[in-house]
Structure formats: structure tokens, C-alpha cells
C-alpha positions as CSV (number, residue, x, y, z in Angstrom):
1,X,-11.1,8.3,-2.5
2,X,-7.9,7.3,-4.4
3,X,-5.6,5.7,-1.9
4,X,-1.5,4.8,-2.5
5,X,0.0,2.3,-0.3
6,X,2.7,0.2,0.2
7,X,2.7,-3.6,1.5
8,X,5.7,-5.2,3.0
9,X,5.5,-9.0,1.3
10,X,6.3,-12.6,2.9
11,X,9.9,-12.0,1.8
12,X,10.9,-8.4,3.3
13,X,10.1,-7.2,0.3
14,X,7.9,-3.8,-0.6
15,X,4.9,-3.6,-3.1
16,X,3.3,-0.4,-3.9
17,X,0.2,0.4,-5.8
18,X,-2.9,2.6,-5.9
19,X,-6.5,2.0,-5.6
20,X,-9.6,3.2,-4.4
21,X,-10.9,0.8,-2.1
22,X,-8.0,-0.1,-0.1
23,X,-10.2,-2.9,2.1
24,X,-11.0,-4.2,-1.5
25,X,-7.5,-4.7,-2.9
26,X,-5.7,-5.3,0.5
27,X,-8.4,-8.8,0.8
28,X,-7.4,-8.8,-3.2
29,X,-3.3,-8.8,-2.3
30,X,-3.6,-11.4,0.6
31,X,-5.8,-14.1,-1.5
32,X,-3.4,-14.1,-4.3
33,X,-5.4,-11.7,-6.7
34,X,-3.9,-8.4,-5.9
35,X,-1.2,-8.3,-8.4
36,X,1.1,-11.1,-9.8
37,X,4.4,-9.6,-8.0
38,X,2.1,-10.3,-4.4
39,X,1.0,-13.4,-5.7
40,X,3.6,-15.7,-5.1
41,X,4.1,-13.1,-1.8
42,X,2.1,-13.3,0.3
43,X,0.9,-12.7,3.5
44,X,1.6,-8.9,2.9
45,X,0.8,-6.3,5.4
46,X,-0.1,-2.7,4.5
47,X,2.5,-0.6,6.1
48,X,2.1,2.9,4.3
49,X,-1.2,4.9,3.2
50,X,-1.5,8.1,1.9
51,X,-4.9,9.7,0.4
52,X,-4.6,11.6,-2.9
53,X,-7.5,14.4,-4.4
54,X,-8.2,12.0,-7.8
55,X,-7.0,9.0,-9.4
56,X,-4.8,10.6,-11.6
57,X,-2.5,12.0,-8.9
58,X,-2.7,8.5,-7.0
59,X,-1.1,7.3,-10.2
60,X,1.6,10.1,-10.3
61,X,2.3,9.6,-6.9
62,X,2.6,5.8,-7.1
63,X,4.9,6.3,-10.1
64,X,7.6,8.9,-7.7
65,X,7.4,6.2,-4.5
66,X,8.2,3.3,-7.6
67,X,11.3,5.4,-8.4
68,X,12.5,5.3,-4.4
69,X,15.0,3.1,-2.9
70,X,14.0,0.7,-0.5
71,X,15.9,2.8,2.1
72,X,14.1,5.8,1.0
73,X,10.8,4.1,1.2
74,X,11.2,2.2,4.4
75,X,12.3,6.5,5.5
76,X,8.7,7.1,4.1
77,X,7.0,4.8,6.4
78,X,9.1,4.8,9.5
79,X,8.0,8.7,9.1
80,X,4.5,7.9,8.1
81,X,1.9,10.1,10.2
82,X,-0.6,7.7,9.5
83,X,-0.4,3.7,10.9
84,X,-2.1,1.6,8.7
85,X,-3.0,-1.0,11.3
86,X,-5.1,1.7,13.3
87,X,-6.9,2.4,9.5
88,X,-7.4,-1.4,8.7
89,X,-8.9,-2.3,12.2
90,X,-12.3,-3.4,11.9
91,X,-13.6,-0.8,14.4
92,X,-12.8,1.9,11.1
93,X,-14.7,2.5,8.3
94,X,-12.4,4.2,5.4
């Protein structure tokens, strides 16, 4: 299942990106591997998820949250329905 998220990085900054194996590139993002803008970034902590229906709309979707402000991201996940934390705990299986 395609997956678009959003980390907060080291430096209060926000990465977003899609994938689908969120596990996967989350373990990616927090050895250095993710993506060079986390690299240098890191710890990062997941703090938005969304699912989308195919890769393709991940990607569309990634490009609209790209476009936001930070204000109007940080909106987006202070509103978020889903908590990430709960999703990552070991105890769930995505």
C-alpha cells in the first residue's frame, strides 16, 4: 500500500516523501539512507501518514503537501486523525 508521510528532522525541520513500505524507509531515513535532505538530519520522527489507492496518487499527493507552508503542514498534522507513533509501535503490523 502506497503510504505519504511526513518526518519532523533533528533541526525542526519537515521532510515529506512517499513509499510503500513505510517500516522500510522510516529504518532507511533514520540510518542515513532515506534521502540526502534526512541524511545530514537525522533522528527524524514520523509525524504524519496518510494511505493513498496506488503509487501514482501517493506521488500526486506528495507533490500538493511539497507545495504547503510549513504552517500549513504543521495544520495537517496537528489535525492528523491518524498518530503515527500508535502505527509505528511494534505491537502493529502495517
Amino acid at each position: 500500500m502506497p503510504y505519504v508521510y511526513i518526518l519532523k528532522c533533528s533541526d525542526n525541520t519537515l521532510y515529506t516523501g512517499y513509499t510503500v513500505d513505510i517500516k522500510r524507509r522510516l529504518q532507511e531515513h533514520q540510518e542515513g539512507l532515506g534521502s540526502k535532505y534526512t541524511r545530514g538530519r537525522t533522528p527524524v520522527e514520523l509525524v504524519y501518514l496518510e494511505t493513498q489507492a496506488n503509487k501514482s496518487e501517493a506521488m500526486q499527493r506528495e507533490c500538493q503537501l511539497k507545495k504547503l507552508t510549513k504552517a500549513a503542514k504543521q495544520r495537517l498534522i496537528e489535525n492528523s486523525p491518524i498518530q503515527p507513533a500508535v502505527i509505528m509501535s511494534p505491537a502493529k503490523d502495517l
